[in-house]
C-alpha positions in Angstrom: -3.0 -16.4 16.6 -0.6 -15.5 14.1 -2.6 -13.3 12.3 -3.4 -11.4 15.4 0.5 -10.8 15.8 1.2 -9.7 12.6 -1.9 -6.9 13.3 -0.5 -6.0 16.3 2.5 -5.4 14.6 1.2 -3.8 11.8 -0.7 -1.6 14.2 2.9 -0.7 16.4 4.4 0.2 12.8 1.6 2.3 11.8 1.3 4.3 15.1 4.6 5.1 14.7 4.3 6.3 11.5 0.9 7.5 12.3 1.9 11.6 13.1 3.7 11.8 9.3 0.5 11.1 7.8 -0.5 14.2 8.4 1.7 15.9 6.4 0.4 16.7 2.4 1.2 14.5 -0.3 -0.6 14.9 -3.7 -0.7 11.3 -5.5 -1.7 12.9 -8.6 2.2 14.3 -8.8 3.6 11.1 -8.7 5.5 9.6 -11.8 8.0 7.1 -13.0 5.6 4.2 -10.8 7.3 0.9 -11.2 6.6 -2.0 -10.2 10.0 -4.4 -9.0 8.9 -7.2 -6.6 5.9 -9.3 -5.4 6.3 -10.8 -1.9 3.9 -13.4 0.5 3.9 -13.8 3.7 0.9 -16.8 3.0 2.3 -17.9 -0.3 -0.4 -21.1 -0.3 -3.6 -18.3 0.6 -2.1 -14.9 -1.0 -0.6 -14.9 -4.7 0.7 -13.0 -7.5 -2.7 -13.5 -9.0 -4.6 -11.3 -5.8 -2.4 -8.4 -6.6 -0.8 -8.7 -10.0 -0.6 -4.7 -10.9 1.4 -3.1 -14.2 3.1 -0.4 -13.5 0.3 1.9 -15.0 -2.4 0.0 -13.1 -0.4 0.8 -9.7 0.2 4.4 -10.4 -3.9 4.5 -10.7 -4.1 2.9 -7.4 -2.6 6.0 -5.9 -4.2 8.2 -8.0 -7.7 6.3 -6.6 -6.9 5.9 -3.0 -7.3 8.3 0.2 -4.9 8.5 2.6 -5.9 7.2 5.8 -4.1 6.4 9.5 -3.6 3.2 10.9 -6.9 3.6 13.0 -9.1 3.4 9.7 -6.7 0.5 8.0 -7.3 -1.8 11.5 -11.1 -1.1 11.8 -11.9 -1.1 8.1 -10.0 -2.9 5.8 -8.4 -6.7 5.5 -4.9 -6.9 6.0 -3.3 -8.8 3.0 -0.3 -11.3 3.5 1.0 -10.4 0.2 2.1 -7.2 -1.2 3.8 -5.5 -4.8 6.4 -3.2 -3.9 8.0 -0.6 -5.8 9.6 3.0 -6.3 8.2 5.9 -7.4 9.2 10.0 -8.1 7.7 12.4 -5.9 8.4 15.9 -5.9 12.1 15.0 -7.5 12.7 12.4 -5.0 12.8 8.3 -5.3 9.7 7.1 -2.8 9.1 3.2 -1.9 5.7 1.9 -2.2 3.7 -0.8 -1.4 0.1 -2.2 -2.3 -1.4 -5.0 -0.5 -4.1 -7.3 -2.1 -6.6 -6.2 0.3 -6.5 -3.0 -1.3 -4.2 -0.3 1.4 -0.9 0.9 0.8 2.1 3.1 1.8 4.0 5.1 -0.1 7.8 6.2 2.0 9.6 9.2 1.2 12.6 9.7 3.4 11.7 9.4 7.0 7.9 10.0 6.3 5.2 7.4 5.7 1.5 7.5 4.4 -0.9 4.9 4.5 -3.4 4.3 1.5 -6.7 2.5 1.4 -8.9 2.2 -2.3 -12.6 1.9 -1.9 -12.9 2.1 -6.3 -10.1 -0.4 -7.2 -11.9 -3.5 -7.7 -11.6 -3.6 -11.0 -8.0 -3.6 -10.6 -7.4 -6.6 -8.3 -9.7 -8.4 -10.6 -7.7 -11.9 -11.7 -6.7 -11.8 -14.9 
């Protein structure tokens, strides 16, 4: 049941962010990616160890992924109760960013958010 919850409201969030994903963002212009926090919702089912990304790993990630809307993140990928979080440059401006362990992310510049899903980043979730 609480899993369902936390996909409902991942869903709400998404929708709601949903119309800036439209909007173009080239990943491939992004620098400076750091990596500053890890955080679980699960800690005993989701550790540092299912997402432990260096900052150079995590720029790649980007570079990798397709941007997606909340529709394709719900129907085809596994929500992950753990995350890296971070900031980024884009365009001259500090972005936030997170990656999940079940390999989606966001990236948030200002007021606009776009959703991330990696179908080639196995190799960088591997545990190390």
């Amino acid at each position: 049941r609480g899993m369902e919850i936390r996909l409902l409201i991942l869903g709400v969030v998404a929708l709601l962010f949903s119309a800036c994903s439209a909007d173009t963002l080239n990943p491939n212009s992004f620098s400076d990616v750091y990596v500053q926090d890890f955080h679980s919702d699960k800690p005993e089912e989701c550790t540092t160890s299912d997402v432990n990304l260096s900052h150079k790993q995590a720029h790649e990630f980007f570079k990798r992924s397709k941007i997606v809307d909340r529709k394709t993140i719900h129907d085809h990928y596994e929500y992950a109760p753990c995350y890296i979080e971070g900031t980024l440059k884009y365009k001259a401006k500090s972005c936030g960013w997170k990656i999940r362990a079940g390999s989606t992310g966001s990236v948030k510049c200002d007021n606009k958010t776009w959703l991330f899903a990696c179908d080639d980043c196995d190799d960088l979730f591997a545990k190390k």
